[in-house]
N, C-alpha and C positions, 0 to 999 in steps of 0.2 A: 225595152228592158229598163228597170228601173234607175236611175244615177246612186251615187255612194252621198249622201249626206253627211256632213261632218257633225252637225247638228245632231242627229241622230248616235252619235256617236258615244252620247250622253246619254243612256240610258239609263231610267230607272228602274229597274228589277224589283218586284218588291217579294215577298217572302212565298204568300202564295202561288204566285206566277212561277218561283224557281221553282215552286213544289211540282206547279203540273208538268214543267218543262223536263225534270229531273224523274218523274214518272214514265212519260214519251222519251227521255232517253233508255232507260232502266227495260220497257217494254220491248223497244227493238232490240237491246242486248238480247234480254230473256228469248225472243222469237225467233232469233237471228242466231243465235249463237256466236255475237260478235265479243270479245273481250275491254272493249272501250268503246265509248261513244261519247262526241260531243257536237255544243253548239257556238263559231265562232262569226266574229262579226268579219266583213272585210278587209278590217286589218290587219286582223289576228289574234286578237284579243279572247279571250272563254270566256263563253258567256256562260256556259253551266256544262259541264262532263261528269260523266260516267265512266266507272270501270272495278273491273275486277281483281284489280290490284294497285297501287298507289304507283307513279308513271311521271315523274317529275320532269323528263324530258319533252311531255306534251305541250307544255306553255313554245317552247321551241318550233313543237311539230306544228302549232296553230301558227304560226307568224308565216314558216315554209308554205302550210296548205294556202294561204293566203294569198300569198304571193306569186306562188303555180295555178292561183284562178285566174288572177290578174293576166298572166301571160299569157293562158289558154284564150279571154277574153280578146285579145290581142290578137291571138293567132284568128278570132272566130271572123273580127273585122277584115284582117287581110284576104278570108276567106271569102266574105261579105255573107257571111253566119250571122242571124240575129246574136251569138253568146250559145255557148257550149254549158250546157245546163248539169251535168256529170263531172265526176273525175275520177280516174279509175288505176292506180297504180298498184302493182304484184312484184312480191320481193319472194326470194324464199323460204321465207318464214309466216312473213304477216301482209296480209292486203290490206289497201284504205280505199277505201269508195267514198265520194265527197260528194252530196247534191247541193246546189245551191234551194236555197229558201227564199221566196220573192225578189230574188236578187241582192237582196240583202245580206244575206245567211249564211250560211255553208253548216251542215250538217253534215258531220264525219265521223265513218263508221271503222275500225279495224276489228279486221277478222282474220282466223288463221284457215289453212285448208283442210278444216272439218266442217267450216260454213261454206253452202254453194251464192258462190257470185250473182245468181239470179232469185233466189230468195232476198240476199241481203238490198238487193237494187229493189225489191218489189215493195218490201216494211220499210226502209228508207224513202220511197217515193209516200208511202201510207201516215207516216213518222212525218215528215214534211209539214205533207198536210196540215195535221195535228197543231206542228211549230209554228205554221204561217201565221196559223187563229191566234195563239198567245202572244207570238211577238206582233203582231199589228195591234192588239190591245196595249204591250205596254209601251210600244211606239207612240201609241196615243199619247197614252199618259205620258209618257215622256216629252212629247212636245208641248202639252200644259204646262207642265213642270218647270220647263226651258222656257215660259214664254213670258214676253218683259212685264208685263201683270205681274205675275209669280216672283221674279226677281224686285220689281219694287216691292212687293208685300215683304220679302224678305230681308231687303235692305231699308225697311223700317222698321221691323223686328230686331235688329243691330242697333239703330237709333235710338230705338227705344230700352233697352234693355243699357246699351253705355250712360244714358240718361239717367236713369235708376242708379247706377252702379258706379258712377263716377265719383262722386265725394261722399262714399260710403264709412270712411273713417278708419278702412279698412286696408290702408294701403302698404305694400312691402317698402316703399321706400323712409318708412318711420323706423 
């Protein structure tokens, strides 16, 4: 299974990427009949959600799901489990079904009980799929972006621009 990158943790999303991701979210809702969907990194962090009503408490619920992968991860070692690739919690009200994404990921679905638990595990596994493709693309580009080339280009881009704009005549402290 794959390690947690910090490096990666820098992503760059760029607009079309959230478009397709935010479609592949949008589509398991519509198929599923789930009321929210998202996609969080390891840490917790949302990387793009979906839902059917505005849910301010989810930046919350991503950091929790995150953190019950990690332990389940834990559990899968003690087990001597490659990693537990689901997660499957039911409340009385609302269920969340979590798959990881290359190990990277976590794709988290809530649903209530007028979605059945084996459809939603089936378009979530399809939904995955889908995610792997876009986030390894902008994984790429994301390590381009991140990589020390990029960063000098960029901190000569500073240099040069403070150069220009240094005794521009234009200064607040006149």
């Amino acid at each position: 299974m794959p390690q947690f990158d910090p490096e990666i943790s820098r992503m760059v999303v760029v607009e079309e990427d959230q478009a397709q991701i935010s479609a592949c979210l949008q589509r398991l809702m519509a198929d599923s009949g789930a009321s929210y969907s998202m996609v969080i990194d390891r840490a917790g962090q949302i990387l793009a959600s979906e839902s059917d009503e505005v849910r301010p408490e989810m930046v919350h619920l991503g950091a929790l799901i995150a953190n019950t992968y990690a332990s389940t991860q834990e559990m899968a070692r003690i087990l001597k489990e490659d990693g537990f690739k689901t997660l499957f919690q039911e409340g009385m009200k609302e269920k969340i079904f979590t798959e990881t994404v290359r190990g990277r990921w976590l794709l988290v679905v809530i649903f209530d009980k007028q979605s059945q638990v084996g459809m939603v595990k089936v378009l979530a596994r399809r939904s995955s799929a889908v995610l792997a493709n876009i986030l390894d693309l902008v994984e790429r580009r994301s390590t381009e972006v991140n990589s020390p080339r990029f960063r000098q280009v960029g901190k000569a881009t500073i240099d040069t621009i403070d150069l220009l704009f240094k005794d521009d005549g234009c200064s607040d402290d006149e």
